[in-house]
N, C-alpha and C positions, 0 to 999 in steps of 0.2 A: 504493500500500500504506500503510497507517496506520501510524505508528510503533510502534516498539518497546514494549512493558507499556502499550500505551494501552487491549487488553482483555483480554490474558495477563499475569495474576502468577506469578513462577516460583516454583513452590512445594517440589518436592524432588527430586534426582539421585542415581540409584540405579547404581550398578554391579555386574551380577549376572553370575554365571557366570564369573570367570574364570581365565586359564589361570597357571599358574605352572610355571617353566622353573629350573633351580639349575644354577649350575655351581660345582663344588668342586675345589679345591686337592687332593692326593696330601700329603702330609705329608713322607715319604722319597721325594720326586721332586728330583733322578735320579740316587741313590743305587742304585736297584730297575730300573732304565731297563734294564740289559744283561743281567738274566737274566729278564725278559718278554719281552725280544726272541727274547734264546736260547731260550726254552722257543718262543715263537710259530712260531718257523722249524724246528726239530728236528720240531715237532709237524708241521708244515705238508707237511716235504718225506716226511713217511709218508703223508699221503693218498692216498688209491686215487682219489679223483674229489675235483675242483675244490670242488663243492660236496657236499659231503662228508654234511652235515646232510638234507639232501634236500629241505629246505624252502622252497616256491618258487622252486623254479630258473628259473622263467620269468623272473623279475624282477632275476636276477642275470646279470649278463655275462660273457663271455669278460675276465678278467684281476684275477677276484676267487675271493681261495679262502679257505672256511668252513669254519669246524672245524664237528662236533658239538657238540650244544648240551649236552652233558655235563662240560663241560670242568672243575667243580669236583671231577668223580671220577678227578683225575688228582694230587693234593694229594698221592699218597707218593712221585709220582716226581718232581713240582716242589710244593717245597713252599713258594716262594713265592706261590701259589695261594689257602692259607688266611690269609695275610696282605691278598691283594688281597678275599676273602669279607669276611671284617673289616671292611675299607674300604667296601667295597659297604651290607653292613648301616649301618657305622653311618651313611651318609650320609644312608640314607633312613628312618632313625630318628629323628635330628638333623631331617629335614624335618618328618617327621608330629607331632613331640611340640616342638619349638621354633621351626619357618621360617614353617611355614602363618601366614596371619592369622588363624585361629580354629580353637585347639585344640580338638582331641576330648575332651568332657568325659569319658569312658568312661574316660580314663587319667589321671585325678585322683582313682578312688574307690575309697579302699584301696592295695591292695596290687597293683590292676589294670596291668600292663605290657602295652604292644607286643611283639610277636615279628615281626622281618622275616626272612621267609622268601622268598632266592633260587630260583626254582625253574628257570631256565636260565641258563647261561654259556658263551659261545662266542667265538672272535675274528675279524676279518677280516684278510687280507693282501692286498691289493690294490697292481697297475700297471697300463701299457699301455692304460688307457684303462679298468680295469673301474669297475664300478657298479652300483650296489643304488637300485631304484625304489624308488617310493612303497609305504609299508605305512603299517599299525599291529600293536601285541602285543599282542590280545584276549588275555579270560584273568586280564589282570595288572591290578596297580594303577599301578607304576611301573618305570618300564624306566629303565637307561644306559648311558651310552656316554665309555670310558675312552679318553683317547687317548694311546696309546704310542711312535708314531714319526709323526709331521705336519709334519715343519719345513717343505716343500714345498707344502701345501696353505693355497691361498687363498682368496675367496669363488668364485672359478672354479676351482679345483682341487680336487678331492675336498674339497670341505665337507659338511658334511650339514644340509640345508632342513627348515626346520619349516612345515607348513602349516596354516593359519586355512582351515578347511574351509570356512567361513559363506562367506567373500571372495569367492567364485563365485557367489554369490543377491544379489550389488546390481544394481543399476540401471548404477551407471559414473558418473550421475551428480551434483555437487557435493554433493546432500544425502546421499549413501552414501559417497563418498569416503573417509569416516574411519578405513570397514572392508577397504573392497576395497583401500584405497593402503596397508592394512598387512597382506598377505598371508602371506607368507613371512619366517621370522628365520630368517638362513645367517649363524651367527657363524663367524669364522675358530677353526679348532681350534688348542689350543696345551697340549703336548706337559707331560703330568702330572697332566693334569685333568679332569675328568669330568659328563659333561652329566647332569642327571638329567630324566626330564618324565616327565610323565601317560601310561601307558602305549596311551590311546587318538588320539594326536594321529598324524596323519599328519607323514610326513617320507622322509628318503631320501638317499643319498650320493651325489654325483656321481664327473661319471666323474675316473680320477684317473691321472695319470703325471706318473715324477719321477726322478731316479738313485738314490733310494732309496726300498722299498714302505714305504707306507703301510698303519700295524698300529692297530687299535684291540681292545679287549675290548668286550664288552655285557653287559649280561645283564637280567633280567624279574625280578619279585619282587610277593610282596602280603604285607600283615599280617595278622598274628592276634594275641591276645590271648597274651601265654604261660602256656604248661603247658596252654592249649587244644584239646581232642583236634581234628582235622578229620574 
């Protein structure tokens, strides 16, 4: 083989398409810890069925239980609720107008704002081994995942996997490597904090047991412009 630039000059390195993942801080974390618990399990032990939401239950197991994905329209009986909305918005407000590396021009002209709108909230309780497969939130722009009670969970313990869809079209070999050997980020969750990502990435929870359940919030969201009719 001839050496190296002896007939390639390198000329430019492009990085396109990629993903960006936030994880955010709770501010009154764990101040707020004992009545999202409270509200999680009151709520929990009225369910009529496990998976309560109805939405894909093929993909949920025995020892995971869903609320309804309405759970923001419960704010007059826990009204710690519209404080965690709050949170939620501004997180993903804070991303779209300050995180990204290249702002949307559209909300520098005038008087023009973001509006994030929540449009699902729900939480898990999970033991005994349950788990939630592989999805995505069609629909949304960006989805998260608040974690309430994790102290037990590791990268083998109920974490939840993100997956690099692409990593499955290499080859395997040395010149793919770069993609396929970074498939999946399974960060340990920790207790106050909140994942946010692109709401078309695959991912999924593992299975989880511990002596005490494991509770998180989620919820879906997109922007609009404010005061924009839809």
């Amino acid at each position: 083989m001839k050496k190296p630039h002896e007939l390639c000059i390198p000329l430019q390195h492009h990085q396109v398409w990629p993903t960006h993942i936030f994880q955010i801080k709770y501010r009154d974390w764990p101040f707020d810890k004992a009545q999202i618990i409270k509200m999680i399990n009151e709520l929990s032990d009225r369910q009529d069925s496990d998976i309560e939401s109805n939405v894909s239950p093929n993909i949920k197991s025995k020892g995971l239980k869903e609320s309804t994905f309405d759970l923001l329209h419960k704010k007059d009986e826990y009204p710690i609720l519209d404080k965690l909305e709050s949170f939620f918005k501004e997180a993903v407000y804070d991303i779209i107008t300050h995180a990204l590396p290249k702002a949307n021009p559209i909300y520098s002209i005038g008087n023009i704002e973001p509006e994030v709108i929540i449009t699902d909230c729900w939480y898990h309780k999970t033991n005994d081994g349950g788990a939630h497969g592989a999805h995505t939130h069609p629909g949304n722009s960006w989805a998260g995942i608040f974690y309430v009670q994790v102290n037990e969970c590791n990268d083998k313990n109920g974490t939840n996997r993100f997956y690099n869809t692409g990593a499955s079209s290499g080859l395997g070999d040395i010149g793919s490597s770069w993609w396929t050997d970074n498939s999946i980020w399974a960060p340990t969750p920790v207790e106050g904090t909140l994942t946010v990502f692109p709401a078309w990435i695959l991912h999924e929870a593992t299975a989880y047991k511990g002596t005490e359940d494991r509770m998180v919030m989620a919820f879906n969201s997109f922007t609009r412009v404010k005061n924009e009719h839809v």
